[in-house]
C-alpha positions as CSV (number, residue, x, y, z in Angstrom):
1,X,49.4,94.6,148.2
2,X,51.8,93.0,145.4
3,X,51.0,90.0,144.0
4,X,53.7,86.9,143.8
5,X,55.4,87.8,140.6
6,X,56.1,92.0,141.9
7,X,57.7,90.3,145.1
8,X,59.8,87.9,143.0
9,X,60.7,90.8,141.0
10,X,61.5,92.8,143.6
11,X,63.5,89.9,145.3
12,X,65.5,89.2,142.8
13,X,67.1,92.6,141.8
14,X,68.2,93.6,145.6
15,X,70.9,91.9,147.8
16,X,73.5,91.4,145.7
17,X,76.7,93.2,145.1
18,X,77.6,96.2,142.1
19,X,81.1,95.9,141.0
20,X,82.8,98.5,139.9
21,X,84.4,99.0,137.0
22,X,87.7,97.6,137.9
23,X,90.4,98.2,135.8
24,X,93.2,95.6,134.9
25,X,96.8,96.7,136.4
26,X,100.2,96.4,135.5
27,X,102.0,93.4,137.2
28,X,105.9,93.4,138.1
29,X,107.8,91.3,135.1
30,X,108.5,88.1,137.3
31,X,104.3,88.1,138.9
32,X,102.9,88.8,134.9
33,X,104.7,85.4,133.7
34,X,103.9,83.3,137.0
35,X,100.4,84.6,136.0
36,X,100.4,83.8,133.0
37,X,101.8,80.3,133.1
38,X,99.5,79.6,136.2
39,X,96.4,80.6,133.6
40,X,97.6,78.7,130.8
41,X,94.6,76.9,129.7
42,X,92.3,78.4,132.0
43,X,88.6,78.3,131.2
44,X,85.0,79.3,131.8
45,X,86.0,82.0,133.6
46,X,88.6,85.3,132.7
47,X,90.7,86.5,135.6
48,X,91.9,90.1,134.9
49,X,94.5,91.5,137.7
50,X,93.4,94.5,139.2
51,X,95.4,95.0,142.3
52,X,99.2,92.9,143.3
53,X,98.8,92.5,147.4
54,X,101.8,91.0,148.6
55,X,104.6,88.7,147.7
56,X,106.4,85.8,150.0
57,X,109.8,84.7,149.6
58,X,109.5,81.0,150.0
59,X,111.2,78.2,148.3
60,X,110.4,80.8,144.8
61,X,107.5,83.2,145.5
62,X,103.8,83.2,146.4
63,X,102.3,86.1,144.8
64,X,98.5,87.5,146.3
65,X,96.3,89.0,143.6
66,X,93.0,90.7,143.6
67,X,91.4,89.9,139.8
68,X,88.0,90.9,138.2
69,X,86.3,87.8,137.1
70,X,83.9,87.1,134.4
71,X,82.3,84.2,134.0
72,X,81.3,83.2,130.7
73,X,77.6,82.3,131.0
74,X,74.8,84.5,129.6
75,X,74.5,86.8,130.9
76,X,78.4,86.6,132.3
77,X,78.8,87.0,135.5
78,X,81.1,89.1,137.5
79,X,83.3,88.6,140.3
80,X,85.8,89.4,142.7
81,X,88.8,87.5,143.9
82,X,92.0,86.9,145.6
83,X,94.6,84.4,144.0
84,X,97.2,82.9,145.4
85,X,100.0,81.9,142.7
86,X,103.1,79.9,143.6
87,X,106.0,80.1,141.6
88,X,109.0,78.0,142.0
89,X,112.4,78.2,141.3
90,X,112.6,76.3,137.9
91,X,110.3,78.8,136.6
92,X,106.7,76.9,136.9
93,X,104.0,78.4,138.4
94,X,100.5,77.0,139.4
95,X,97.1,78.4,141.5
96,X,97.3,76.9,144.8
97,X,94.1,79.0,146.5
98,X,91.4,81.1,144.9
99,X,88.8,83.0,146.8
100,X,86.0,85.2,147.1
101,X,86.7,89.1,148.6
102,X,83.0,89.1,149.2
103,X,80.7,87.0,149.6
């Protein structure tokens, strides 16, 4: 039988998920700069795109994003999400929802 500290062990390095390595992709000109301006100044954790979903003609555009995050603690931590940018007709853009694809 294990003691406490093999079970705590053991507990700790199952159930949670292995990213892959994701690599970054190439937005469209107008979704880079909305991403871009929506990231300026941005921090404690990197968003890197790795798959544009789906646009939405609104009053300017919503743009859906799957990103790689890292999170810079020690160790950093990494991540998956989808972002949700608007960007309006005056050329601003901000976040306006950011979730987890897994939990």
């Amino acid at each position: 039988m294990k003691d406490r500290k093999d079970v705590f062990e053991m507990s700790i390095s199952f159930g949670g998920w292995e990213f892959q390595d994701m690599q970054g992709c190439n937005l469209p000109q107008p979704v880079a700069t909305a991403f871009s301006k929506a990231f300026e100044g941005f921090v404690g954790v990197q968003y890197v795109p790795v798959l544009y979903v789906a646009s939405q003609l609104v009053s300017g555009n919503n743009y859906c994003i799957i990103c790689k995050t890292t999170a810079t603690t020690n160790p950093p931590m990494q991540g998956c999400k989808v972002v949700i940018i608007y960007a309006d007709l005056e050329g601003n853009a901000h976040i306006t929802n950011i979730h987890d694809v897994i939990h």
